[in-house]
BAVOSE-891253 format. One record per residue: residue number from 1; residue in one letter; x negated, y negated, z of N, C-alpha, C in turn. Coordinates in Angstrom, 1 decimal. Layout:
<rs>
<i:NUM; aa:A; n.east:X; n.north:Y; n.up:Z; ca.east:X; ca.north:Y; ca.up:Z; c.east:X; c.north:Y; c.up:Z>
...
</rs>
This chain:
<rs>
<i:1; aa:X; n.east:-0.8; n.north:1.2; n.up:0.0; ca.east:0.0; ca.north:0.0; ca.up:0.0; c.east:-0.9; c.north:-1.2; c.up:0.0>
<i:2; aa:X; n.east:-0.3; n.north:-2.4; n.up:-0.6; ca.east:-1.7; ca.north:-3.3; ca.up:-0.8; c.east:-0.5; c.north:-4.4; c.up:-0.2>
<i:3; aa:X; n.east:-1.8; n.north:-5.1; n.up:0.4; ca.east:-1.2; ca.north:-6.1; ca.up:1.1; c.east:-0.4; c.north:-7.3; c.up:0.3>
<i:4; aa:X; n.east:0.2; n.north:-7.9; n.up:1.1; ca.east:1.5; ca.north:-9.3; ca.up:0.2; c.east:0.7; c.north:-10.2; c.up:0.3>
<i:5; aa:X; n.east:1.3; n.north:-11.0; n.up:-0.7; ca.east:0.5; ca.north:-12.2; ca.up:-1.2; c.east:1.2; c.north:-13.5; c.up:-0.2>
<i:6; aa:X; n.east:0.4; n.north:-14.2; n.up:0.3; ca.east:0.9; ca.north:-15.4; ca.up:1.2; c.east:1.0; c.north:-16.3; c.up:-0.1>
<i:7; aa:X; n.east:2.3; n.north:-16.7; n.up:-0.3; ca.east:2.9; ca.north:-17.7; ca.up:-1.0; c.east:2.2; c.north:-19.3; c.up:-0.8>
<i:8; aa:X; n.east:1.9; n.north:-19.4; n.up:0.6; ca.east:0.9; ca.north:-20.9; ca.up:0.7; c.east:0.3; c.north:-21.0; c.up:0.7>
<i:9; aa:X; n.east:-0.8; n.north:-19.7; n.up:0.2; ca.east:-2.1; ca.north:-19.8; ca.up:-0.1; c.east:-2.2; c.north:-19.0; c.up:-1.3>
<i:10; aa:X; n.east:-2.0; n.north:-19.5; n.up:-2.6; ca.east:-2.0; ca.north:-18.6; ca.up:-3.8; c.east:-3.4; c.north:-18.3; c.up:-4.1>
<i:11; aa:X; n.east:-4.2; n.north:-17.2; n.up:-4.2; ca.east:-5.1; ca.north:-16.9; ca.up:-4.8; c.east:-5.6; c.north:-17.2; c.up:-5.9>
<i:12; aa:X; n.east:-6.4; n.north:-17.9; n.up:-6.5; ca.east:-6.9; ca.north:-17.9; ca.up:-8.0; c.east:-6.7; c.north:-16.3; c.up:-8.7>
<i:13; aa:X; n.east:-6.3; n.north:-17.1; n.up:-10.2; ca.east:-6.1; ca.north:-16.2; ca.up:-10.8; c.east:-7.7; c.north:-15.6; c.up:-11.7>
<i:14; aa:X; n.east:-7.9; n.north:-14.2; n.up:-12.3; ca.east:-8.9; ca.north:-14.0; ca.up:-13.1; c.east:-8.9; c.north:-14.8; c.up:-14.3>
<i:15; aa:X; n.east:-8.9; n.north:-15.5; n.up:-15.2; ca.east:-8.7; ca.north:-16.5; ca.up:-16.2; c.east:-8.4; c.north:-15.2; c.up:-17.1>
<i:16; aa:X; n.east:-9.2; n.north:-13.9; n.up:-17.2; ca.east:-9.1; ca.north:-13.5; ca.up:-18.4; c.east:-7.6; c.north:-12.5; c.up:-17.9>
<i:17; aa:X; n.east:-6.7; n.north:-13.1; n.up:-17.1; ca.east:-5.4; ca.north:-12.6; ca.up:-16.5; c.east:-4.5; c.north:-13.0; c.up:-17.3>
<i:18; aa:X; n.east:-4.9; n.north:-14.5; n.up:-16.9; ca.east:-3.7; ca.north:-15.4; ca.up:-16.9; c.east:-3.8; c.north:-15.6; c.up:-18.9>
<i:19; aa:X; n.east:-5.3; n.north:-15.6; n.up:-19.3; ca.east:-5.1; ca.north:-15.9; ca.up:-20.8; c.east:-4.5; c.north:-14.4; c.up:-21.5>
<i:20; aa:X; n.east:-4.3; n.north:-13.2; n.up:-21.0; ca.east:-3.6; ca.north:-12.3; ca.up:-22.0; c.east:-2.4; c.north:-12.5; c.up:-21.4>
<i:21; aa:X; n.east:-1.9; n.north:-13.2; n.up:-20.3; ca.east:-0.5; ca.north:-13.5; ca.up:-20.6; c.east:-0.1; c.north:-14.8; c.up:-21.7>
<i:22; aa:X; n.east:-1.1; n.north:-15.8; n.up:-21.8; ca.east:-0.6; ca.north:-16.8; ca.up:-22.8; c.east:-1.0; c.north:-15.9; c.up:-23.8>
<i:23; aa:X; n.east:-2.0; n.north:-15.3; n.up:-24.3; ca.east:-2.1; ca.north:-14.6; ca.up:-25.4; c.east:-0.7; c.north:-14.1; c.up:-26.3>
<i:24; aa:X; n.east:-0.2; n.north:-13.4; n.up:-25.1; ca.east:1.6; ca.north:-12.5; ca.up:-25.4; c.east:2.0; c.north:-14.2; c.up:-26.1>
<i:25; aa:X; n.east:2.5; n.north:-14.9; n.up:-25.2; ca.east:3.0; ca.north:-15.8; ca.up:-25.7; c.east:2.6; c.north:-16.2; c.up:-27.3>
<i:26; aa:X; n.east:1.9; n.north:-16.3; n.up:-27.7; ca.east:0.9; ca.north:-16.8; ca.up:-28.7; c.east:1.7; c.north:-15.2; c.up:-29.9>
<i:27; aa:X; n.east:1.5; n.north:-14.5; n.up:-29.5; ca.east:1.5; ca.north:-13.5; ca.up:-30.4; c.east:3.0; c.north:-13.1; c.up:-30.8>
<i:28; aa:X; n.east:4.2; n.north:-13.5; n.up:-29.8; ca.east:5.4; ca.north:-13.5; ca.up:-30.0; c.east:5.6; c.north:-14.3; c.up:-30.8>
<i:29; aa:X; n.east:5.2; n.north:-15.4; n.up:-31.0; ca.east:5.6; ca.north:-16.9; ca.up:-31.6; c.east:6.5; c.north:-17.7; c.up:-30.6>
<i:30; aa:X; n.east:5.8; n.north:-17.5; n.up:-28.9; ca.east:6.6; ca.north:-18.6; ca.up:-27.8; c.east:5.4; c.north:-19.4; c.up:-27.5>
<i:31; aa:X; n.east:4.8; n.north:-20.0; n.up:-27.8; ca.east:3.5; ca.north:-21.2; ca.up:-27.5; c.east:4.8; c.north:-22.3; c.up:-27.3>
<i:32; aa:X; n.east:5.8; n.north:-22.5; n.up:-28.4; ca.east:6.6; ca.north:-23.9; ca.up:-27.8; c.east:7.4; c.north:-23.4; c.up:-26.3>
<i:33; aa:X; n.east:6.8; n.north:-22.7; n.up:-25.3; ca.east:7.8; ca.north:-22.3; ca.up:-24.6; c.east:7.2; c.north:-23.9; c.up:-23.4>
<i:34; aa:X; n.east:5.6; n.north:-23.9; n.up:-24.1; ca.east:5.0; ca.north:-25.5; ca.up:-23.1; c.east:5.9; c.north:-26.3; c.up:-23.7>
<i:35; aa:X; n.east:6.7; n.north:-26.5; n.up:-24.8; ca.east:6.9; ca.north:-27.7; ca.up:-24.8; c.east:8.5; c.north:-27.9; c.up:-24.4>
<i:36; aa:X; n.east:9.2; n.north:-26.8; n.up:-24.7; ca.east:11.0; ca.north:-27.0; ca.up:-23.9; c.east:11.0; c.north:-26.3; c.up:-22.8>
<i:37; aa:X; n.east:9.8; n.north:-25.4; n.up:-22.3; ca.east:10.5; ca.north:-24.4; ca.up:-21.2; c.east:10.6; c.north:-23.1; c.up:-21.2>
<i:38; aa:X; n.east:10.8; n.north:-22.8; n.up:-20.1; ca.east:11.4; ca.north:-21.2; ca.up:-20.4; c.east:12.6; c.north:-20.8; c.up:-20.0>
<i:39; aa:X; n.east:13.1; n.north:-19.6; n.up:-21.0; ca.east:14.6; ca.north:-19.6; ca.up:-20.4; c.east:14.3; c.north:-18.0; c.up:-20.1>
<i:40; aa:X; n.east:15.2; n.north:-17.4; n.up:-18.5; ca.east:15.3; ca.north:-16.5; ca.up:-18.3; c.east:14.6; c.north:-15.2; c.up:-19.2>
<i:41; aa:X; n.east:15.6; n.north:-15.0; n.up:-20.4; ca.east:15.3; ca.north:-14.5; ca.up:-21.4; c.east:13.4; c.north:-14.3; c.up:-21.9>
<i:42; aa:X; n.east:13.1; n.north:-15.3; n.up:-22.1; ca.east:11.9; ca.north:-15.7; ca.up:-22.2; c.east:11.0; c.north:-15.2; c.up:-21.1>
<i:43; aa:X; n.east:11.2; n.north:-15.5; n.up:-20.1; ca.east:10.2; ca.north:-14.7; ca.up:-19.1; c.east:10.6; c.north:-13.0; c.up:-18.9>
<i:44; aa:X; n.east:11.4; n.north:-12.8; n.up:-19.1; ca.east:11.8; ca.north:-11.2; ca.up:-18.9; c.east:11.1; c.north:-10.0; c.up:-20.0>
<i:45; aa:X; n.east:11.4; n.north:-11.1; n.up:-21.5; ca.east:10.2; ca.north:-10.5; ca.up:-22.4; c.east:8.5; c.north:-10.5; c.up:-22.2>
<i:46; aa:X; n.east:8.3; n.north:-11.6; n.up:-21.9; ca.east:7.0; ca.north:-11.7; ca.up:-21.8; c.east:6.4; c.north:-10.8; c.up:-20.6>
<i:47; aa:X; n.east:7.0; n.north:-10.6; n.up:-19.5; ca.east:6.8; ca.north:-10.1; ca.up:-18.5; c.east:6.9; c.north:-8.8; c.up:-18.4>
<i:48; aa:X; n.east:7.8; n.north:-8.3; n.up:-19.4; ca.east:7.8; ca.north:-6.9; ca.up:-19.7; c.east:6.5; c.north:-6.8; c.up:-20.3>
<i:49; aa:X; n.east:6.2; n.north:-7.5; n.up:-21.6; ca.east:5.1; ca.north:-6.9; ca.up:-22.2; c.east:3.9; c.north:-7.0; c.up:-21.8>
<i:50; aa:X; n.east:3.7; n.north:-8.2; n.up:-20.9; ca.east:2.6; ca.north:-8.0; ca.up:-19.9; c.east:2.3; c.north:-7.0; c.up:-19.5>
<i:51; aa:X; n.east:3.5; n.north:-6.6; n.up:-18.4; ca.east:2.9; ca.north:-5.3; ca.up:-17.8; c.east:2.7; c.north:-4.0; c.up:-18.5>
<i:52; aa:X; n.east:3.3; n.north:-3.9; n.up:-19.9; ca.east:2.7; ca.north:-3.0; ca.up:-20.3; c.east:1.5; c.north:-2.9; c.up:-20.6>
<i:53; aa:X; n.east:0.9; n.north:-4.3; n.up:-21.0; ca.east:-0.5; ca.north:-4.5; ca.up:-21.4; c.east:-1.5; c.north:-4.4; c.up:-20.6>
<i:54; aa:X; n.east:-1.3; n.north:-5.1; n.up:-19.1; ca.east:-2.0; ca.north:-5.1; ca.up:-17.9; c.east:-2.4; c.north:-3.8; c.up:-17.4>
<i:55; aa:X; n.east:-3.9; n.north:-3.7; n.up:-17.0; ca.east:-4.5; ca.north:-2.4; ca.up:-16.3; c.east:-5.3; c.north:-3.3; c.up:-14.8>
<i:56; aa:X; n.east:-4.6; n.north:-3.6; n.up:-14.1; ca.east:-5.5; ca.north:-4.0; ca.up:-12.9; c.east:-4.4; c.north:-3.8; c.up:-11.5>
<i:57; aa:X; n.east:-4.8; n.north:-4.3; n.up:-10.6; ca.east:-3.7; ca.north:-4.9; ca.up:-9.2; c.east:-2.5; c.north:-5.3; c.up:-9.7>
<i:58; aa:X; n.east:-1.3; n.north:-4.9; n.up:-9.5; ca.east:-0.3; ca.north:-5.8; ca.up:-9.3; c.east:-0.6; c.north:-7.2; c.up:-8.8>
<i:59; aa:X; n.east:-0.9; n.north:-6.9; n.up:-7.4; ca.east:-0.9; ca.north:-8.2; ca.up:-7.0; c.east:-1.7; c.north:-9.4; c.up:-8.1>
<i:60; aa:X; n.east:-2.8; n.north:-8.8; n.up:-8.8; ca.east:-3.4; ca.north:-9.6; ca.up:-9.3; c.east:-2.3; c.north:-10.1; c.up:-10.7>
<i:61; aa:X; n.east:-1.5; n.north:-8.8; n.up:-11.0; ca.east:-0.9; ca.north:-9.6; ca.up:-12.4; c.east:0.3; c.north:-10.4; c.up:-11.8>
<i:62; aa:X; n.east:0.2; n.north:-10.3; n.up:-10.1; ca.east:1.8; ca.north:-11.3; ca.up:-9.7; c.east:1.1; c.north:-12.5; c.up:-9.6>
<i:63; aa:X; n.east:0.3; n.north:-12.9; n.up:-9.6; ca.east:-0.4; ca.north:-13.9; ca.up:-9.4; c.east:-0.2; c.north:-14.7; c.up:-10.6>
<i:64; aa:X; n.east:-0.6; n.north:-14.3; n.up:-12.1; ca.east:-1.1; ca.north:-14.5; ca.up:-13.0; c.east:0.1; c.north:-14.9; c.up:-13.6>
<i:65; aa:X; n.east:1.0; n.north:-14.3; n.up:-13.5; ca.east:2.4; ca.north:-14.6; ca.up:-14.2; c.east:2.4; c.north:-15.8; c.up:-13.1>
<i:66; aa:X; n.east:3.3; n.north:-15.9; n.up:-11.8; ca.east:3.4; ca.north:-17.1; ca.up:-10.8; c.east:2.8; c.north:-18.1; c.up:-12.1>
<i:67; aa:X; n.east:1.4; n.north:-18.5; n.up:-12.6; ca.east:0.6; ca.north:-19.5; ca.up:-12.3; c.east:1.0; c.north:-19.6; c.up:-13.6>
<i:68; aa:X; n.east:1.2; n.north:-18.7; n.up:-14.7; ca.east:1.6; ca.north:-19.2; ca.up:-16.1; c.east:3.2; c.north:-19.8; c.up:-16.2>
<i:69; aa:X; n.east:4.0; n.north:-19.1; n.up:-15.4; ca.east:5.1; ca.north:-19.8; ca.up:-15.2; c.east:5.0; c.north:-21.5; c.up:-14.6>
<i:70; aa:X; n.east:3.9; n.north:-21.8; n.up:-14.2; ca.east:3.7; ca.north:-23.2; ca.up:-13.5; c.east:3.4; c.north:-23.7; c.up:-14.2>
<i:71; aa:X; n.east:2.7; n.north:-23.0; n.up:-15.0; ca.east:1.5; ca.north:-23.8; ca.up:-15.9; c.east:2.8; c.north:-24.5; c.up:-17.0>
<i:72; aa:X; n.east:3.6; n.north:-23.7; n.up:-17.5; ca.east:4.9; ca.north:-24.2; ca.up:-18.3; c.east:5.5; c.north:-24.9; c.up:-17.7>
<i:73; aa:X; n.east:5.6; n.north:-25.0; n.up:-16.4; ca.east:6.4; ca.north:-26.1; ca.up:-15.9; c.east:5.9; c.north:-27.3; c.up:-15.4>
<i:74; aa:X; n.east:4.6; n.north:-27.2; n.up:-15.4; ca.east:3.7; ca.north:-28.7; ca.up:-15.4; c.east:3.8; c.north:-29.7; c.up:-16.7>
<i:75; aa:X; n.east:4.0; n.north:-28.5; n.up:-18.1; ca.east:4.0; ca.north:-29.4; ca.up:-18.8; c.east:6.0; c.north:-30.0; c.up:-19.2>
<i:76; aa:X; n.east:5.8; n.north:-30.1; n.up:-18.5; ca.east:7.6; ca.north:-30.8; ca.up:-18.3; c.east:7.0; c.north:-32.3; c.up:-18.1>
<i:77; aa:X; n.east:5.6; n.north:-32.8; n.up:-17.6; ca.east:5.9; ca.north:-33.9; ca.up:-17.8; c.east:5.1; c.north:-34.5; c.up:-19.4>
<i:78; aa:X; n.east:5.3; n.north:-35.9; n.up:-19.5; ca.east:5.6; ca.north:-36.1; ca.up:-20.8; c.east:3.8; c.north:-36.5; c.up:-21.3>
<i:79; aa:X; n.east:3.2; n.north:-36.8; n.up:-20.6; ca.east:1.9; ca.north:-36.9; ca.up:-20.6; c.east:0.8; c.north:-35.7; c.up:-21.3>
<i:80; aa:X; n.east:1.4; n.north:-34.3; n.up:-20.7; ca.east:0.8; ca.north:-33.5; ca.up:-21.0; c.east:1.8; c.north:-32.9; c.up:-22.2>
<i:81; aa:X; n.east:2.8; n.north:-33.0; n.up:-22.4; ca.east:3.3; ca.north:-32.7; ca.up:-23.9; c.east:3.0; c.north:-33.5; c.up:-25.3>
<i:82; aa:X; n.east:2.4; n.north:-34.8; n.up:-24.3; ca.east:1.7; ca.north:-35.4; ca.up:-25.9; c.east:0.9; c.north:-35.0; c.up:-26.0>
<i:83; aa:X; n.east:-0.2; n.north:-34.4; n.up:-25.2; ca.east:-1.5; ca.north:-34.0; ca.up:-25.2; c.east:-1.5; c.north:-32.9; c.up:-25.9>
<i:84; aa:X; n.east:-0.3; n.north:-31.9; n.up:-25.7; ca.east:-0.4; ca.north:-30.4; ca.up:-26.2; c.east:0.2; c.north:-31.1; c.up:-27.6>
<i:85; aa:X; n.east:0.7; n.north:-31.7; n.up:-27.9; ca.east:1.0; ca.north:-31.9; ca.up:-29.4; c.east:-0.1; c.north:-32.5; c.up:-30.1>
<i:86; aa:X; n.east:-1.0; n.north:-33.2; n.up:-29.5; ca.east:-2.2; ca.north:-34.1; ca.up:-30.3; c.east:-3.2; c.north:-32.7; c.up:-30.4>
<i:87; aa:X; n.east:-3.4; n.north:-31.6; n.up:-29.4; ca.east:-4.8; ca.north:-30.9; ca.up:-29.2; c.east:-4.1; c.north:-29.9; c.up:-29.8>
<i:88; aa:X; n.east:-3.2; n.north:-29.4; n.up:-29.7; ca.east:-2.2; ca.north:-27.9; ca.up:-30.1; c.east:-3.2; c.north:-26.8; c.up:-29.3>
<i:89; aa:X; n.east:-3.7; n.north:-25.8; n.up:-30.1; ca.east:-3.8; ca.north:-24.6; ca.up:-29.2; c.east:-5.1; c.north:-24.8; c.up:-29.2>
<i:90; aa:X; n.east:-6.4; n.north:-25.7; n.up:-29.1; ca.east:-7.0; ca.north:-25.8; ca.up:-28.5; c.east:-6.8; c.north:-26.0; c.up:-26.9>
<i:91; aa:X; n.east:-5.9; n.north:-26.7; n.up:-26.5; ca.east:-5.9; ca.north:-26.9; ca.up:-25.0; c.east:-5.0; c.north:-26.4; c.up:-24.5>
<i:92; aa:X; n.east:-4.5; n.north:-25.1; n.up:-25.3; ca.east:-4.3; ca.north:-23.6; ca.up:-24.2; c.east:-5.3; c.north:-23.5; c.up:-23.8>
<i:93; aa:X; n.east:-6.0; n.north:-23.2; n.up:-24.6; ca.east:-7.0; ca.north:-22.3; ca.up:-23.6; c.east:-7.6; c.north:-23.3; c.up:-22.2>
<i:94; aa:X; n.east:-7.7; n.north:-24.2; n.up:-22.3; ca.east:-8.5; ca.north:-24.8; ca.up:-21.4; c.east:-7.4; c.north:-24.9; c.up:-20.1>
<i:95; aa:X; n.east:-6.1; n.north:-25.2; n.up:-20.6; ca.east:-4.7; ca.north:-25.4; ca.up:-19.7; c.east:-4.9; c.north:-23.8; c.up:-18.6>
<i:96; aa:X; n.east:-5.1; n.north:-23.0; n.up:-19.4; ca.east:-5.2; ca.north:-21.6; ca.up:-18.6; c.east:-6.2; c.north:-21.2; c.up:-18.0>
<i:97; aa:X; n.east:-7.6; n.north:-21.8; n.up:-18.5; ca.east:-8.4; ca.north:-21.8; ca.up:-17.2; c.east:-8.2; c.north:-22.7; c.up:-16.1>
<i:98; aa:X; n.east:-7.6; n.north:-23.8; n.up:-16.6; ca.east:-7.2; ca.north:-25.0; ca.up:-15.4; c.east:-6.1; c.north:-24.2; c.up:-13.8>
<i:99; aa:X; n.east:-5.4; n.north:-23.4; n.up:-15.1; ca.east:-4.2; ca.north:-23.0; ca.up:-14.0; c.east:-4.9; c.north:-21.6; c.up:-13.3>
<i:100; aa:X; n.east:-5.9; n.north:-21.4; n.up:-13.4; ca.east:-6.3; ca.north:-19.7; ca.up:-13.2; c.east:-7.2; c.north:-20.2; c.up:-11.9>
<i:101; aa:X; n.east:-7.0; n.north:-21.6; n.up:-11.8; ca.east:-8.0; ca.north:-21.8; ca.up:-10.1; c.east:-7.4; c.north:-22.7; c.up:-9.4>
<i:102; aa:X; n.east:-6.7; n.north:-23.9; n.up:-10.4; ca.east:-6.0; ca.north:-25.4; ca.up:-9.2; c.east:-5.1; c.north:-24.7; c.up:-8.0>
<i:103; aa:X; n.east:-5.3; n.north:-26.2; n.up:-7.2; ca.east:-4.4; ca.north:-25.4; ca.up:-5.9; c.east:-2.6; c.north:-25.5; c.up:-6.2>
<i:104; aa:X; n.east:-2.3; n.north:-24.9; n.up:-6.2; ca.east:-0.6; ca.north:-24.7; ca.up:-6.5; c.east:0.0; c.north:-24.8; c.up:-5.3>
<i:105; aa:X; n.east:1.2; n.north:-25.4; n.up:-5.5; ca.east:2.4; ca.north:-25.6; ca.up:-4.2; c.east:3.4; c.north:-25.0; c.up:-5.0>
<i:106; aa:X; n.east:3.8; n.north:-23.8; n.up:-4.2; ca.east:4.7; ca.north:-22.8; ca.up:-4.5; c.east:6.4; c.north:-23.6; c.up:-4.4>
<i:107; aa:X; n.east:6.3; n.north:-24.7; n.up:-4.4; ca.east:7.6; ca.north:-25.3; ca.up:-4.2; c.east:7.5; c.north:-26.0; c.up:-5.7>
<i:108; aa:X; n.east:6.2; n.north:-27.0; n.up:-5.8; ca.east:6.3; ca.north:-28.2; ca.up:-6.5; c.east:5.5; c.north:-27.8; c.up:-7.8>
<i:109; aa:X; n.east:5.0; n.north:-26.4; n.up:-7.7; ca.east:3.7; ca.north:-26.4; ca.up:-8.9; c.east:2.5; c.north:-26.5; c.up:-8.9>
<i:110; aa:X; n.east:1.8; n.north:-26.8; n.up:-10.1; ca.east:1.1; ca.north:-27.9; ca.up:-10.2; c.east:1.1; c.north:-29.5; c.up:-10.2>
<i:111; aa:X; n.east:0.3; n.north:-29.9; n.up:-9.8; ca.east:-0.1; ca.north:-31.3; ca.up:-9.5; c.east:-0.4; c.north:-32.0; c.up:-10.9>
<i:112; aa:X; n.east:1.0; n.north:-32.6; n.up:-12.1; ca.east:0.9; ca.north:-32.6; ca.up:-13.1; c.east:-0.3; c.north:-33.5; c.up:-13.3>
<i:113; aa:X; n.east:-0.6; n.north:-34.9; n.up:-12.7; ca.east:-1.8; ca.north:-35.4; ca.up:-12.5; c.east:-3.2; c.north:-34.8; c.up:-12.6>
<i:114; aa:X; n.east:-3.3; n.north:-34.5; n.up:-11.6; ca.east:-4.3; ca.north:-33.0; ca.up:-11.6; c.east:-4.7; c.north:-32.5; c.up:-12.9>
<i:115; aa:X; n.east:-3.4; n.north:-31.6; n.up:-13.5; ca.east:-3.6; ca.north:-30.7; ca.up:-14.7; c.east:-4.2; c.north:-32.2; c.up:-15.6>
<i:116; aa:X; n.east:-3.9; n.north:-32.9; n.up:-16.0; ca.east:-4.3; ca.north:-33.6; ca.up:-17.0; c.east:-6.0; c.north:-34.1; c.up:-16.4>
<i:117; aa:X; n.east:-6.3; n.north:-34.5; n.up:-15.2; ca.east:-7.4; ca.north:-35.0; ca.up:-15.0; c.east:-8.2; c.north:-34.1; c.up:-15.2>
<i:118; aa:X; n.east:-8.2; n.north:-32.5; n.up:-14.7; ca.east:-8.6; ca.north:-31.8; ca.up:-15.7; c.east:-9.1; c.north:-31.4; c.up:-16.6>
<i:119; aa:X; n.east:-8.2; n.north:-31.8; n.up:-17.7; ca.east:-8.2; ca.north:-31.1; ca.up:-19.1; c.east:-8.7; c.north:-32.5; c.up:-19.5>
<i:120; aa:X; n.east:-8.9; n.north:-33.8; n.up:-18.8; ca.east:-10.0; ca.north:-34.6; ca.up:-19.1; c.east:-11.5; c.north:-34.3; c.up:-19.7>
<i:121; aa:X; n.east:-11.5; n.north:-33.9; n.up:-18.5; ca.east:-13.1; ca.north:-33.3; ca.up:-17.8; c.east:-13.3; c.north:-32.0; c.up:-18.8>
<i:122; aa:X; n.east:-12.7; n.north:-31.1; n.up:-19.1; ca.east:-13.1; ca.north:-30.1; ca.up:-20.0; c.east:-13.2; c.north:-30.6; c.up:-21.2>
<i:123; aa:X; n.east:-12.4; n.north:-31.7; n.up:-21.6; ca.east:-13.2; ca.north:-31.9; ca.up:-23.2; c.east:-13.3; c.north:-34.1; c.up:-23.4>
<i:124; aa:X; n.east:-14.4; n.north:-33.7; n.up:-22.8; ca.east:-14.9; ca.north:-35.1; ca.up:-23.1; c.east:-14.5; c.north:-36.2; c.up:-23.4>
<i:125; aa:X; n.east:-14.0; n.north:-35.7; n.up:-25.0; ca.east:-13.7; ca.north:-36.4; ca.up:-26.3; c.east:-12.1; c.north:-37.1; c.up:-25.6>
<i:126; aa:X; n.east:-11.4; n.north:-36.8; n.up:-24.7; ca.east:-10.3; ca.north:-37.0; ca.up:-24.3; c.east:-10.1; c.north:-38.4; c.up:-23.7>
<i:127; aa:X; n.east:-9.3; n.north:-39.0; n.up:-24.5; ca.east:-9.0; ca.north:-40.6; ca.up:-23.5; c.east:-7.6; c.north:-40.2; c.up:-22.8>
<i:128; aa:X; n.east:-7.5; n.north:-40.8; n.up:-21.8; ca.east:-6.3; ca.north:-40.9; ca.up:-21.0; c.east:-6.2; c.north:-42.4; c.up:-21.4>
<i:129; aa:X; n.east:-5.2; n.north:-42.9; n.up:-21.7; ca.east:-4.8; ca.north:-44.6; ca.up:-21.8; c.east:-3.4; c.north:-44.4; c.up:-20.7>
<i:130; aa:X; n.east:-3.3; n.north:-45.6; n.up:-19.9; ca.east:-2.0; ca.north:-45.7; ca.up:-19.4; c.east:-1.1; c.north:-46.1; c.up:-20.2>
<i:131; aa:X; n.east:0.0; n.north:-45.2; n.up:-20.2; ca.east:1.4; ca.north:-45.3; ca.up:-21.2; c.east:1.3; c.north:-44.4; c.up:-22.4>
<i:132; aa:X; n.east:0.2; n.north:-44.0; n.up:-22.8; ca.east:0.2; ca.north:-42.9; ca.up:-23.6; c.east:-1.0; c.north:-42.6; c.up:-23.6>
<i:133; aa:X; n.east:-1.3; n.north:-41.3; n.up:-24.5; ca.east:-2.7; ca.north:-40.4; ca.up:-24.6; c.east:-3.0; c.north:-40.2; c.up:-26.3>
<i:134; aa:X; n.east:-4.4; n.north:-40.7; n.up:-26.5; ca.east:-4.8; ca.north:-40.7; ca.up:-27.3; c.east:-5.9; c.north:-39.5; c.up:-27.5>
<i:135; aa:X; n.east:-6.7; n.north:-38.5; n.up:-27.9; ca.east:-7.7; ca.north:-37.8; ca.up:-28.4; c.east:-8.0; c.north:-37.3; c.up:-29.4>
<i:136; aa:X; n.east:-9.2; n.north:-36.6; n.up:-29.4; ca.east:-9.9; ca.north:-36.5; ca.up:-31.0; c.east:-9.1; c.north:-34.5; c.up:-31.3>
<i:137; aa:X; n.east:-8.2; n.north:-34.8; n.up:-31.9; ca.east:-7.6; ca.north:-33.5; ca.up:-32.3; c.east:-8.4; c.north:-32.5; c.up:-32.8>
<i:138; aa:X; n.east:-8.4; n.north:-31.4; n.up:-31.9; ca.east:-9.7; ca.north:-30.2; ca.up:-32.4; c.east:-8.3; c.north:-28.9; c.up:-32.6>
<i:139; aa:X; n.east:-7.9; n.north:-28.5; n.up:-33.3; ca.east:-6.9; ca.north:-27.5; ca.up:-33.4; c.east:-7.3; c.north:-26.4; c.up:-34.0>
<i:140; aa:X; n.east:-7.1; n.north:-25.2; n.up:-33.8; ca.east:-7.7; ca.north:-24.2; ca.up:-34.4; c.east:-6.5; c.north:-23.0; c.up:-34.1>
<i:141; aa:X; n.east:-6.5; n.north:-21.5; n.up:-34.7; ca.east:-6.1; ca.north:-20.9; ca.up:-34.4; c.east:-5.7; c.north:-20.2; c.up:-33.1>
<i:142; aa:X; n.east:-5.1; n.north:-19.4; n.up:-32.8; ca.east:-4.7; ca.north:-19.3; ca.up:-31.1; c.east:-5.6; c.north:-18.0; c.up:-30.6>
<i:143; aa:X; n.east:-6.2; n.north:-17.3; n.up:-31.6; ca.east:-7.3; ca.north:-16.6; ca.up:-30.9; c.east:-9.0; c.north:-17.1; c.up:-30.9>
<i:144; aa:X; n.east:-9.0; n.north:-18.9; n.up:-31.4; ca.east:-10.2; ca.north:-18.9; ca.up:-31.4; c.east:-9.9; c.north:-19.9; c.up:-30.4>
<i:145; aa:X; n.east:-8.9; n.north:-20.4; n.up:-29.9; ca.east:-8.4; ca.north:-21.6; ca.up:-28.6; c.east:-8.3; c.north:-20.3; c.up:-27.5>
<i:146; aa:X; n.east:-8.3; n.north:-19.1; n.up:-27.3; ca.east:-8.3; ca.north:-18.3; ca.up:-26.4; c.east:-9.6; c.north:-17.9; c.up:-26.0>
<i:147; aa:X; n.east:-10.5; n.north:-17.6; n.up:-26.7; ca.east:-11.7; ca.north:-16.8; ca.up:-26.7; c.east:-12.9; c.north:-18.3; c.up:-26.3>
<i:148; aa:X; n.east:-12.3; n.north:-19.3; n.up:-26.5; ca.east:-13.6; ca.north:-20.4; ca.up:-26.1; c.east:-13.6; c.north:-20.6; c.up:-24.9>
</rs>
């Protein structure tokens, strides 16, 4: 029996956890699930095919899902949906190492602020302007925005 996960202290996730669950995403054709959401529906598929794909801890793959489900719900705000429309699937990947360590509040999420200061600092080239977001668009396919 393996011990339960304390909900107020979420564990980091293995990055290479949390990225073959965005991977699934990517390979269904749900990548816009950052940009409207997820419905029910939507997590029950993905979650299914996760676990079929997953060979590790439960606990580790409850983790991993928790933090990709956040990670979707961080980008609800509007900051980081311009960003995912200017970068596209280059800044999955970086979004999913971001989410595979930040401290999470199992009430509130992610700290949408946070994620974007972040995904600052991972690519340089990134201006934050107040009232909107400008950067140098690097876009590439979703297995070479996974693998970097």
């Amino acid at each position: 029996m393996s011990p339960a996960i304390d909900l107020t202290d979420l564990p980091q996730a293995k990055p290479e956890t949390l990225a073959l669950a965005m991977r699934l995403l990517i390979e269904d054709g749900r990548a816009l699930i950052l940009m409207r959401g997820a419905t029910p529906e939507d997590r029950s598929n993905l979650e299914e095919r996760f676990w079929q794909r997953f060979d590790g801890p439960t606990a580790e793959g409850v983790v991993a899902l928790i933090r990709l489900w956040s990670l979707v719900d961080v980008f609800k705000a509007a900051r980081l949906r311009a960003l995912l429309l200017d970068r596209g699937y280059a800044l999955l990947a970086d979004a999913a190492r971001a989410a595979a360590h930040q401290r999470i509040n199992m009430t509130w999420g992610f700290n949408p602020q946070r994620m974007l200061s972040e995904l600052a600092v991972r690519r340089p080239n990134l201006r934050v302007i107040t009232g909107s977001m400008t950067a140098g668009a690097k876009t590439g396919t979703a297995d070479a925005a996974l693998a970097a």
